[in-house]
C-alpha positions in Angstrom: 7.8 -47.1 -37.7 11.3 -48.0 -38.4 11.1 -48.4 -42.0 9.7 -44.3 -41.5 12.2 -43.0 -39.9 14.5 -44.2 -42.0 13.5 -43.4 -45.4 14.5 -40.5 -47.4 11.4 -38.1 -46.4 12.0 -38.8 -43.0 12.9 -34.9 -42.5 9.7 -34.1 -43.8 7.8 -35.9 -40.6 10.7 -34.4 -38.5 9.6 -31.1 -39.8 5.9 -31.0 -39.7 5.8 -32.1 -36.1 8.2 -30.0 -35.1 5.9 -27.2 -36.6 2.8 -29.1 -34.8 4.6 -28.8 -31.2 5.1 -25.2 -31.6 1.8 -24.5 -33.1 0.3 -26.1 -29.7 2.8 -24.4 -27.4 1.6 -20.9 -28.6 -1.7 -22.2 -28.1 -1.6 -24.0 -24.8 0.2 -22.3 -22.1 1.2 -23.7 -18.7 4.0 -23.7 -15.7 4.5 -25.3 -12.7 4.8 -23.2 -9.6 7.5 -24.5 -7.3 8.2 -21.5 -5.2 7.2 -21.8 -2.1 5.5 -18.9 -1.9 3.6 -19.1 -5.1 5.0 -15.8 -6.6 3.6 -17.3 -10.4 0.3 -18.1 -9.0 -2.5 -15.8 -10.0 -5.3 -14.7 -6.7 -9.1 -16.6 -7.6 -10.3 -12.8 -7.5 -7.9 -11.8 -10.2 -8.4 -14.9 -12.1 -12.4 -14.2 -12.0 -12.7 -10.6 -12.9 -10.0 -11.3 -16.2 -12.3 -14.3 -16.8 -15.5 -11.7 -16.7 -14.2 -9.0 -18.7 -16.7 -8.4 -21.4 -14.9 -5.7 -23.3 -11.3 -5.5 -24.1 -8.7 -3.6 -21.5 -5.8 -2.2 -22.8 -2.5 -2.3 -21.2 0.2 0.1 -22.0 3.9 -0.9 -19.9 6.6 1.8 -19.8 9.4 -0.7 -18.9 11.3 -1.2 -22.0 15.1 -0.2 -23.3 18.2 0.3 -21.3 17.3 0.4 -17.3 19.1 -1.0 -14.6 19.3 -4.9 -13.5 16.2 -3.9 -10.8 14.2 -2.0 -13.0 14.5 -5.0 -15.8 13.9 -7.4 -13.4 10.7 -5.9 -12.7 9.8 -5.2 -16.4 10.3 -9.3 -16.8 8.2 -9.6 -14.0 5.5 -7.7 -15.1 5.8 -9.5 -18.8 5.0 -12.3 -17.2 2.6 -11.3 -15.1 0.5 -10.3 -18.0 1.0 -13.3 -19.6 -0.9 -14.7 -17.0 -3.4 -12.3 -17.4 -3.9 -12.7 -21.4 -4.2 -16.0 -20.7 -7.4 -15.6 -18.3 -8.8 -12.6 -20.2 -7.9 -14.1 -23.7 -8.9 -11.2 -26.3 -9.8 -9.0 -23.7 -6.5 -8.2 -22.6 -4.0 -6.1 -24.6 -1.0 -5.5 -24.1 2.2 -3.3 -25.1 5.5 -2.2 -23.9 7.2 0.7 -24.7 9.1 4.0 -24.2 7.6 7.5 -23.6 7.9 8.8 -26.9 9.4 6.3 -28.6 6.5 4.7 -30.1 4.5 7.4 -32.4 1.2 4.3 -32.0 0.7 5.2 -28.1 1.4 8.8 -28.5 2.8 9.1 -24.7 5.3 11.6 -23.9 6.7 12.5 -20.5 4.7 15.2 -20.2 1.2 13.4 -21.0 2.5 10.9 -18.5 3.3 13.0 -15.7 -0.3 15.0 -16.3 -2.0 11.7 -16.2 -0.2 11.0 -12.6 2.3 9.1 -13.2 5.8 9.9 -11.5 9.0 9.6 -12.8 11.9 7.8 -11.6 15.8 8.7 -12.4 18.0 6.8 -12.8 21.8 6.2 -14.3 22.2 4.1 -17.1 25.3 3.8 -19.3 24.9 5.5 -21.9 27.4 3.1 -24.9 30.0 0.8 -24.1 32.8 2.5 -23.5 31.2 5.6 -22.3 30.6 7.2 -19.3 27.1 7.4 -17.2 23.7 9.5 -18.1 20.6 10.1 -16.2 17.3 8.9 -17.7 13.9 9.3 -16.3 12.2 5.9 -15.8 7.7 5.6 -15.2 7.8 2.5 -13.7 3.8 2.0 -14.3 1.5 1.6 -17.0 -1.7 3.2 -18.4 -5.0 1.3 -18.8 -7.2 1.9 -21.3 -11.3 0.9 -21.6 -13.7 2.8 -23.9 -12.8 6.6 -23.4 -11.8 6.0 -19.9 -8.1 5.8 -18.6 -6.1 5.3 -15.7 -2.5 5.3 -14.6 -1.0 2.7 -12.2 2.2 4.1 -10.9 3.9 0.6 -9.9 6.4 3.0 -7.6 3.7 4.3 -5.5 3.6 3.6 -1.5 7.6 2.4 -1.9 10.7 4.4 -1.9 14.0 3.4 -2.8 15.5 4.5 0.4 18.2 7.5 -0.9 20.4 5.3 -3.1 21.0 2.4 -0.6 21.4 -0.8 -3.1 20.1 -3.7 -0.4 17.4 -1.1 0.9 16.7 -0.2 -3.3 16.7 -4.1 -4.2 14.2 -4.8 -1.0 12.2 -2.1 -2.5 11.4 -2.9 -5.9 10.9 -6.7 -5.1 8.2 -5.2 -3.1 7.1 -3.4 -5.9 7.7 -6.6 -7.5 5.4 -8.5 -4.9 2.7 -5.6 -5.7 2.3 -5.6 -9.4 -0.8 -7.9 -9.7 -2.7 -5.7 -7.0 -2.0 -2.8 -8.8 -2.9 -3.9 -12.2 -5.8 -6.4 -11.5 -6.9 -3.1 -8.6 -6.5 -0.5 -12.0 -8.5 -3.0 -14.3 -11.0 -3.6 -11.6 -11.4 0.3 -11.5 -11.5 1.3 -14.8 -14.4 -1.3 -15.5 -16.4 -1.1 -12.7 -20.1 1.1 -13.2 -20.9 1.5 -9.7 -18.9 3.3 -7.4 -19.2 3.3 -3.6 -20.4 6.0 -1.8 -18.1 7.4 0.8 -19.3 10.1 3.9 -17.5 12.9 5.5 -19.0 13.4 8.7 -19.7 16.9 9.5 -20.5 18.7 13.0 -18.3 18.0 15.3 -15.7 21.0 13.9 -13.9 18.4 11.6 -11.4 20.5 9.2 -12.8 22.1 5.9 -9.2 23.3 5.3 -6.7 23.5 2.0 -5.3 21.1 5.2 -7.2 18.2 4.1 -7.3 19.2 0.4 -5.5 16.4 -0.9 -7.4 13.7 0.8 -10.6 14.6 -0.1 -10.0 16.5 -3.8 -7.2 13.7 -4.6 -7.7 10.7 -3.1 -11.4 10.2 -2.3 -13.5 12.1 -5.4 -11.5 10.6 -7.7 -11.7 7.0 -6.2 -15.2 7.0 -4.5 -18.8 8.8 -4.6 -17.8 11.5 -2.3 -20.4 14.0 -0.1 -19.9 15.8 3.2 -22.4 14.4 6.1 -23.6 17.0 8.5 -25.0 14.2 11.0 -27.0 17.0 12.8 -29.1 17.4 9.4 -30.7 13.4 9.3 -32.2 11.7 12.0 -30.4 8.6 11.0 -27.0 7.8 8.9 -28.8 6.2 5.7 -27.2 3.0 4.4 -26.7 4.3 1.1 -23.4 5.2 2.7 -21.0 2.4 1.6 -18.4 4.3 4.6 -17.8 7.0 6.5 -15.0 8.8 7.7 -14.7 10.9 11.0 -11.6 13.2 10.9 -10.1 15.3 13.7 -13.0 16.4 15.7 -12.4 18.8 18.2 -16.2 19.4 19.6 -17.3 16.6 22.4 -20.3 14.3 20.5 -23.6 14.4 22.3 -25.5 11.1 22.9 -27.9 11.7 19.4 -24.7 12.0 17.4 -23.2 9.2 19.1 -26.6 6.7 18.6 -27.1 7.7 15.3 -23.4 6.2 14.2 -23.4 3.8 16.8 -26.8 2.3 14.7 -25.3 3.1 11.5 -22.9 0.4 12.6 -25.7 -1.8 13.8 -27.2 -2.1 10.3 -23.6 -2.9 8.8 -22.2 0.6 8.1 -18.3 0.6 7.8 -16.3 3.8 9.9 -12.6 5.2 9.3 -12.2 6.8 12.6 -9.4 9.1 13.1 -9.1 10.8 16.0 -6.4 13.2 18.2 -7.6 13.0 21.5 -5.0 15.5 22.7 -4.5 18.9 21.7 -1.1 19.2 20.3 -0.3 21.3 16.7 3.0 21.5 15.3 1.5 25.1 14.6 1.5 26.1 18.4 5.3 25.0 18.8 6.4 26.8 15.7 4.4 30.3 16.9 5.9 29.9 20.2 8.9 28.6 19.8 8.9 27.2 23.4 7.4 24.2 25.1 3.4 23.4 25.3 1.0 21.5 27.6 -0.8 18.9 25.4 -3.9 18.6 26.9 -7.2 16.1 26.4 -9.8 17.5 24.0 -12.6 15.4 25.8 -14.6 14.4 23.0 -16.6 11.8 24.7 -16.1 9.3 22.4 -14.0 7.1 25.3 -17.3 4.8 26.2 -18.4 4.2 22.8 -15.0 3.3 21.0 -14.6 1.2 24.4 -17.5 -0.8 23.9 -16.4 -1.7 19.7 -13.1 -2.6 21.7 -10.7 -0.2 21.8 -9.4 2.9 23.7 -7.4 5.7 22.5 -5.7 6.7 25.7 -4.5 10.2 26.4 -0.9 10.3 25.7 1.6 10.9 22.9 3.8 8.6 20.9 7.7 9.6 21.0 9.8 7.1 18.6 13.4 7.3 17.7 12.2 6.3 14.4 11.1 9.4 12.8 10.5 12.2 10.4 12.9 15.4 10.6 11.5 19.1 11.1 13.8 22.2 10.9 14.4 23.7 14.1 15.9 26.4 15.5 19.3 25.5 16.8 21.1 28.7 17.3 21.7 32.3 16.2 24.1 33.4 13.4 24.2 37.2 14.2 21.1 37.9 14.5 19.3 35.7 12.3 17.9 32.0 13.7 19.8 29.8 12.4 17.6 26.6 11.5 18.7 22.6 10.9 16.5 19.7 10.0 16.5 17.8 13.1 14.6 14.4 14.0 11.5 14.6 16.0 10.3 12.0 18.3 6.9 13.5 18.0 6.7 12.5 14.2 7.2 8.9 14.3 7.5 7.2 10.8 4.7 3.5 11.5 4.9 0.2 10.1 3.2 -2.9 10.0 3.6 -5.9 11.6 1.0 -7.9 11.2 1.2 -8.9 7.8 -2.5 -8.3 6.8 -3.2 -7.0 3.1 -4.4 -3.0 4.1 -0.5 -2.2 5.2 1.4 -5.3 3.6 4.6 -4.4 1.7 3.9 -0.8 2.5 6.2 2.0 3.2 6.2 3.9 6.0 3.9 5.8 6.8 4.4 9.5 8.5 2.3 10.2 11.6 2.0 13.7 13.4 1.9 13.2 17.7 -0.3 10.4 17.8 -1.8 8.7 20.8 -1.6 5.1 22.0 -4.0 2.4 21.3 -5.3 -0.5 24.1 -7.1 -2.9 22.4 -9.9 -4.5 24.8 -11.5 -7.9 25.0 -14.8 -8.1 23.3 -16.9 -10.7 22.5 -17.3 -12.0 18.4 -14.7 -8.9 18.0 -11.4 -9.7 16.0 -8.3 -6.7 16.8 -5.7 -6.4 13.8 -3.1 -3.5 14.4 -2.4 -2.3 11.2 0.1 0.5 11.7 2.5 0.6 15.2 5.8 2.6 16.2 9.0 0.9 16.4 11.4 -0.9 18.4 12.1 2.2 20.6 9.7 4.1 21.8 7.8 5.8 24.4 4.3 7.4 25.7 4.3 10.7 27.2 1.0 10.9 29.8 -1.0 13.7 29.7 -0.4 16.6 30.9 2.2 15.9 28.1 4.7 18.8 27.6 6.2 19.3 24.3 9.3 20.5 24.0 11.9 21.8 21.7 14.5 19.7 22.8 12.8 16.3 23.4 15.8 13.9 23.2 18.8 15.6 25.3 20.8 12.8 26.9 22.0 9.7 26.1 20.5 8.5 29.3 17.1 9.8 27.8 17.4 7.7 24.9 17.5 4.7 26.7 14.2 5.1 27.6 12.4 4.4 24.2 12.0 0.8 26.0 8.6 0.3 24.0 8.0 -1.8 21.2 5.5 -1.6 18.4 3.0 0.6 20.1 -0.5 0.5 18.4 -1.4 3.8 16.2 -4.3 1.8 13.7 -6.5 -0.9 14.9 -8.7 -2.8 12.4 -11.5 -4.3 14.6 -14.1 -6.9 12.9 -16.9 -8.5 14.0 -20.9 -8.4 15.1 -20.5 -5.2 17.3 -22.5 -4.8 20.5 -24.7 -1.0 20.5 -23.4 1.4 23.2 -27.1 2.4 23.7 -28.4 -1.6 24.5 -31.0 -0.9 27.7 -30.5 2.9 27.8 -33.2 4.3 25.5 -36.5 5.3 26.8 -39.9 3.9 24.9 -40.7 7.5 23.2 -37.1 6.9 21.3 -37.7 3.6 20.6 -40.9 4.2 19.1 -39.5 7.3 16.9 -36.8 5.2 15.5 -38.9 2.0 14.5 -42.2 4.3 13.3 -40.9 7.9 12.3 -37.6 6.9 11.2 -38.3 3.6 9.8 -35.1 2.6 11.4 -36.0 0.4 14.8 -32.8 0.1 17.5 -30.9 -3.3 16.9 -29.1 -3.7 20.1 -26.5 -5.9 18.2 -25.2 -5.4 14.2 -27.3 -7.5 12.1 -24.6 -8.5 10.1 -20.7 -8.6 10.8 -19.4 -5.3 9.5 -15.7 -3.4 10.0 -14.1 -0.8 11.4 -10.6 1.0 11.3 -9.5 3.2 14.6 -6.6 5.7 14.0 -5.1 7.6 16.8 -3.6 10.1 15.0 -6.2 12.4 12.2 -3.1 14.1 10.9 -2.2 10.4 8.9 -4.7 12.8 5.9 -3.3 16.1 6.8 -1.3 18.0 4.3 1.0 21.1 4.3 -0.3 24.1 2.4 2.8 25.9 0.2 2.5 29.4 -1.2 4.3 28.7 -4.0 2.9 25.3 -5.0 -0.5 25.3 -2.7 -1.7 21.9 -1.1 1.0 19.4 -0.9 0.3 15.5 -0.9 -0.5 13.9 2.3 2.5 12.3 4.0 5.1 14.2 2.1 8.3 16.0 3.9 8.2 20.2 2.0 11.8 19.9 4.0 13.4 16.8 2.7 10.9 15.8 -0.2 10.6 12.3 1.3 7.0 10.7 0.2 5.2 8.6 2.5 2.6 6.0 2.0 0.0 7.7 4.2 -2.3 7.9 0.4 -1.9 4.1 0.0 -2.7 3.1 3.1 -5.5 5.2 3.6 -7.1 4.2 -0.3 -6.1 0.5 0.8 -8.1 1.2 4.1 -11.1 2.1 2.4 -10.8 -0.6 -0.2 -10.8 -3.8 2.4 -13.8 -1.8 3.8 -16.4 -1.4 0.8 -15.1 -4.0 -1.4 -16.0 -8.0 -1.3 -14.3 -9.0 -4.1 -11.7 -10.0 -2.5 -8.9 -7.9 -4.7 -6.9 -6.6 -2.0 -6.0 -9.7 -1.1 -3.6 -10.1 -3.5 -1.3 -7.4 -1.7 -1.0 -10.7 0.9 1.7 -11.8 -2.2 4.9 -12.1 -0.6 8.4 -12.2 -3.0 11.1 -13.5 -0.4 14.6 -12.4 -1.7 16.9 -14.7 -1.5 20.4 -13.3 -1.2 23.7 -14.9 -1.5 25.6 -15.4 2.4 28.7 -13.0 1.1 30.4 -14.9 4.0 29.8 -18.3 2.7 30.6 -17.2 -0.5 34.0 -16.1 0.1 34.9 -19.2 1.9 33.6 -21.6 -0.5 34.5 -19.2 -3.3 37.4 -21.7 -4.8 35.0 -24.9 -4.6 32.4 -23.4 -6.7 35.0 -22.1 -9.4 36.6 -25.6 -9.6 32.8 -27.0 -9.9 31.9 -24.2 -12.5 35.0 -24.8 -14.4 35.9 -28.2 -14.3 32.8 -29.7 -14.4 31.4 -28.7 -18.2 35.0 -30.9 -18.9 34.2 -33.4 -17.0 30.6 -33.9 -18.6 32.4 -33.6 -22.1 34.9 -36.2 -21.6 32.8 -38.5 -19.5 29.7 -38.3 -22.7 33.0 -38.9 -25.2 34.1 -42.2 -23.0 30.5 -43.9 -23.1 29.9 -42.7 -26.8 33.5 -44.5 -27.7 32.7 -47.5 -25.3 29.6 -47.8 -27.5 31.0 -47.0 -30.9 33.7 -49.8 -30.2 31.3 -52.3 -28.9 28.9 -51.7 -32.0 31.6 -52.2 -34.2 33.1 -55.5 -32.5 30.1 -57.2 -32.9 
């Protein structure tokens, strides 16, 4: 081996493994995750669905050129991500990053992009050295291709940068950091998938038909889901070809068949998104009035039966000093209103606490006088709150008066004493039927014989359910000049809420097993610098920094003299 190294084609050898090692590292590809919360670790569903890809997906990334340090940081991120990906879906996976319009090969402009959904985000970049600032447009998101079908994933979407605020914008993207292999393995999930579920509107009970609801039926569940209005006085029985239904905003009471027949549609493992006002109160009445209002319960006798799946919408409203603004009339310039955007306690702005992958790394989401939420012990039941107020707020017991001027005194605002009142339960489990010993024989013959459907007095399988005390989570405002708005978005202050997300995420956990949405659970924890501890130990760390490259230098020249001289000695 010696007599190798040292003869004169010894740089050959060096040479050809050299080009061996690098031949097998573009080959084989592997890391160690040390973080603690294993941010380079891909989910087993993701890892399974890349590994079952059977055609290839194409992957177009709008995160190249000059951006900010956030916005590069999160096109590394999603490099590497994909990295991962390619290596799991192999040939299957393709892969490109570019700029709109700057590469004739993808043929995307701004303009293709925004029509395919995609939202643009400026921001100021310098423009050359030397110069000043420009702004630039930014799609954080990509657009996947399979066969002739494509989709956008807007990486932005659910998160705001919080109006320029750099600790609140940093937070946000690593969020949108912590998101990026939900959104991309969600997309390639999509796009690949034959069979669709099948999602109900339940009609009946006078749930809205209105341009009010326009964007949460035309833009978020058709293009998402199979998608059919139920008129549940038209079947004898909810048929299980229904993957989930949704009940929104009814204002006319349910009679005991409309009751049993979802009450059994739960029994045989049916999935519900209930969202219900139980009090009357429209920001509509207010406006037209411009005085105070009686809230008042609509009685929809729904108490018993959302009591027994264990939970009870009680009949109050929600004030929180966290909360959206509305303008308001504040005075009178001449003889003209004058009007200001002014919070309103009876728009509180939700969160989640709980951690759990429907709301995790979510914005806020905007919610129009909702009601309270008990949750109630139940047997083989499990109770997640998904969405809750803040750290100040209050209930309001019916007969609520809404008024104008809800917040008047300093005195008043001490007492938002609540905490983190429940707006969205998520309750899971082997319900119990609301209807077990109640039913004569003649109905429980027609169910088992005519409808081929007998009464199971318990679900035969555990199932799921979502309660929302507030239906106005899917409402959106109507415009005359631009027509139906999103849902959750301020006309006033254009502020964008993740109502959409968490409503599409709610659905998701309900209709899909494979598991993908557990990969929102990802958590990025930013670790920032103390800026107090660093301006105390400031000096130390320069003298380290500084002095301790020379150090190394003249320490490796010592021991390589020391070794050279006692070489030589010999």
């Amino acid at each position: 081996m010696k007599k190798i190294f040292s003869s004169k084609y010894s740089w050959l050898l060096l040479l050809a493994g050299l080009i061996v090692i690098n031949f097998l590292a573009s080959e084989i590809h592997f890391r160690f995750d040390l973080t603690q919360e294993k941010r380079y670790t891909l989910a087993a569903p993701t890892k399974k669905l890349l590994t079952n890809l059977k055609d290839p997906v194409s992957i177009t990334v709008f995160l190249e050129g000059d951006m900010p340090a956030g916005f590069k940081k999160l096109g590394n991120s999603a490099k590497e991500l994909l990295q991962e990906f390619k290596e799991y879906g192999t040939q299957n996976i393709k892969v490109t990053f570019t700029r709109p319009g700057e590469d004739s090969t993808t043929g995307y402009t701004m303009d293709s992009l925004m029509r395919l959904g995609l939202r643009p985000t400026n921001v100021r970049v310098k423009a050359k050295e030397g110069e000043g600032e420009e702004q630039r447009y930014l799609f954080p998101g990509a657009v996947l291709t399979y066969g002739d079908r494509v989709l956008p994933v807007d990486f932005m979407q659910g998160v705001s940068l919080e109006g320029g605020d750099p600790v609140k914008a940093m937070n946000s993207l690593n969020n949108v950091e912590a998101l990026l292999e939900y959104k991309l393995i969600s997309g390639i999930e999509k796009i690949t998938t034959d069979t669709v579920p099948l999602v109900g509107y339940l009609l009946g009970n006078g749930e809205p038909q209105t341009y009010n609801i326009y964007d949460f039926i035309e833009r978020t569940l058709k293009p998402n889901y199979r998608f059919t209005f139920l008129p549940i006085d038209s079947v004898n029985i909810i048929p299980q070809v229904f993957d989930a239904i949704v009940i929104v905003k009814p204002v006319v009471p349910f009679n005991d068949k409309q009751k049993l027949k979802i009450d059994q549609y739960i029994m045989n493992g049916g999935k519900v998104i209930w969202m219900i006002d139980r009090l009357y109160a429209e920001m509509d009445s207010l406006m037209r009035k411009q005085s105070d209002f009686i809230a008042f319960d609509r009685n929809l006798n729904l108490e018993d039966q959302l009591f027994k799946y264990g939970v009870r919408i009680n009949p109050d409203l929600v004030q929180d000093l966290q909360c959206d603004k509305v303008p308001l009339v504040v005075g009178n310039y001449g003889d003209k209103p004058q009007m200001q955007l002014t919070e309103w306690p009876y728009f509180p702005l939700l969160n989640s606490y709980s951690g759990h992958p429907i709301a995790k790394n979510l914005g806020q989401v905007l919610s129009l006088f909702p009601n309270s939420i008990d949750t109630i012990k139940t047997a083989g039941i499990s109770k997640t709150i998904l969405l809750a107020s803040s750290a100040n707020s209050r209930t309001l017991v019916t007969p609520a008066m809404v008024s104008l001027n809800s917040v008047k005194t300093e005195d008043d605002i001490k007492t938002f004493n609540r905490s983190h009142i429940p707006i969205a339960v998520l309750l899971e489990g082997k319900f119990s039927s609301l209807y077990s010993n109640r039913l004569s024989g003649a109905v429980l013959d027609t169910m088992a014989n005519l409808y081929q459907q007998p009464f199971l007095p318990q679900a035969s399988v555990p199932t799921k359910m979502i309660v929302i005390s507030d239906a106005d989570i899917v409402s959106n405002v109507f415009s005359q000049q631009q027509g139906p708005l999103e849902m959750g978005l301020n006309q006033f202050t254009q502020t964008q809420y993740a109502n959409k997300d968490f409503i599409l995420n709610s659905l998701e956990y309900l209709v899909n097993n494979s598991g993908i949405l557990e990969t929102r659970s990802k958590d990025f924890t930013l670790r920032l610098l103390d800026p107090k501890k660093v301006e105390s130990d400031k000096t130390f760390w320069q003298i380290i920094n500084i002095g301790g490259p020379v150090l190394l230098i003249l320490l490796f020249g010592a021991i390589f003299q020391a070794l050279r001289k006692r070489k030589y000695q010999r």
